[in-house]
N, C-alpha and C positions, 0 to 999 in steps of 0.2 A: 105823467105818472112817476116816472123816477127822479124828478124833482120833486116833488113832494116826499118821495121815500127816500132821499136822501136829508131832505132840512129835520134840523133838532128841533122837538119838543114845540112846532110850526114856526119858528124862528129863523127868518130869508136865509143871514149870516153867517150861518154854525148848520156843520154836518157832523150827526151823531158818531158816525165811525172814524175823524179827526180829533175828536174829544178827549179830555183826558189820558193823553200817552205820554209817554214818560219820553221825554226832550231828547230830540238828537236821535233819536233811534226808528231805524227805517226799516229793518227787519230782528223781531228781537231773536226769532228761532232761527238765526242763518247758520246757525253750527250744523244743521238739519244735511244743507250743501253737504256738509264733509263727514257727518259719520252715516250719511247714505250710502258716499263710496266704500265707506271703512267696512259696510256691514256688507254690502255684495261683493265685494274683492275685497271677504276676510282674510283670505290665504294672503295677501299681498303686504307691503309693507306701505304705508303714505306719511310723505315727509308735506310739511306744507308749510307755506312761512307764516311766520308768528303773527296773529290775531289774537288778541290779548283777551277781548269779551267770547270771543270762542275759544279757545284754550277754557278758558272758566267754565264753560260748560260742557264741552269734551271732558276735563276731568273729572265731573260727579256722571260722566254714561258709566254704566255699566251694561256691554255688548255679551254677549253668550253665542255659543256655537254649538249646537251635543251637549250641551251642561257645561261647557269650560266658558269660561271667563277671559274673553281677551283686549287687547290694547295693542294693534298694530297701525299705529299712528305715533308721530312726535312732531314738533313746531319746532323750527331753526330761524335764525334770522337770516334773509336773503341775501343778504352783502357778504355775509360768510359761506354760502353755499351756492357754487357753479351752477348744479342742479336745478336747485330752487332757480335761479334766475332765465336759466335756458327754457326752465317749464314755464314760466311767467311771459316769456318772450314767444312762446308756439301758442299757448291757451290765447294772447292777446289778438295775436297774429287771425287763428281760428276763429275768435271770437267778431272779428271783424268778417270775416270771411262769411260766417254765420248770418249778420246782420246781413250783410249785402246780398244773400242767396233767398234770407226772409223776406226783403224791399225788393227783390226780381222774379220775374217770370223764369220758368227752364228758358224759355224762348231767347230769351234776352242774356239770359247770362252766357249761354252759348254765344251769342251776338257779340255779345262784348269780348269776351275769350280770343274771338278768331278774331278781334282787332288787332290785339294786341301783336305789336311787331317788334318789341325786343326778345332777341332772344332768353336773357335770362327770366323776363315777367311769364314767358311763356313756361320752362323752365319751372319755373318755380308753382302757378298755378296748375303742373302737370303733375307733378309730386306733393303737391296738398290733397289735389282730388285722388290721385294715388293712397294714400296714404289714410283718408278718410273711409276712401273702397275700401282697403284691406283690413284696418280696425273694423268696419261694421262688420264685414264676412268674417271675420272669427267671434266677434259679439256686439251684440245691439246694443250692450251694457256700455259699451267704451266709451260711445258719443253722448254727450249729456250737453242740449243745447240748451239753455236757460234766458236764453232770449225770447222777450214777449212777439209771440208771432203775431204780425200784423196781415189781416186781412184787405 
């Protein structure tokens, strides 16, 4: 059944929803990611590094709060900003972290945890889970995993 609902116009080769998209482009609303955050942590300020086809599209949002009109966002290039690069360095880090918690049982990742016998990996996975405890318990909003969870 969803092979057939997937082939074009009954043709084996070709699926309708691959058709006609414009080259190279894998998500074209991914700006979406970033003025999601902008708009629930309006109050906030977000630096993010330069994304050239999102900037493009970040600059014709217009966001509103109460009737005012805002822009608490700007794009930097990462080799120029600390910041940028340390965040780039924790989101990766988490992101992997992410993945590995989506690919395990609780069972098992505790398994694996108490293998660990360096002290710094111990260390170091105690203040991640730390650290993701304390972001959720002041808001759900903090954690944004975007990894496709796999069943």
């Amino acid at each position: 059944m969803l092979r057939q609902m997937l082939n074009f116009a009954g043709k084996q080769d070709k699926m309708a929803f691959i058709q006609n998209n414009e080259p190279y482009m894998l998500i074209q609303e991914y700006y979406l990611f970033y003025s999601e955050r902008c708009e629930i942590f309006y109050k906030s300020r977000h630096i993010f590094d330069e994304e050239f086809t999102v900037q493009k599209q970040m600059s014709e949002l217009e966001l509103h709060e109460n009737g005012v009109q805002f822009k608490n966002w700007q794009f930097v290039k990462s080799h120029e900003n600390i910041y940028v690069q340390i965040s780039d360095l924790i989101a990766g880090l988490l992101r992997k972290l992410f993945m590995f918690l989506d690919d395990n049982s609780f069972t098992d990742v505790i398994s694996l945890a108490m293998k660990l016998n360096d002290i710094p990996g111990k260390e170091l996975f105690t203040i991640l889970c730390n650290l993701i405890d304390k972001s959720d318990d002041k808001s759900h909003l903090f954690i944004k995993n975007a990894n496709t969870q796999r069943m």
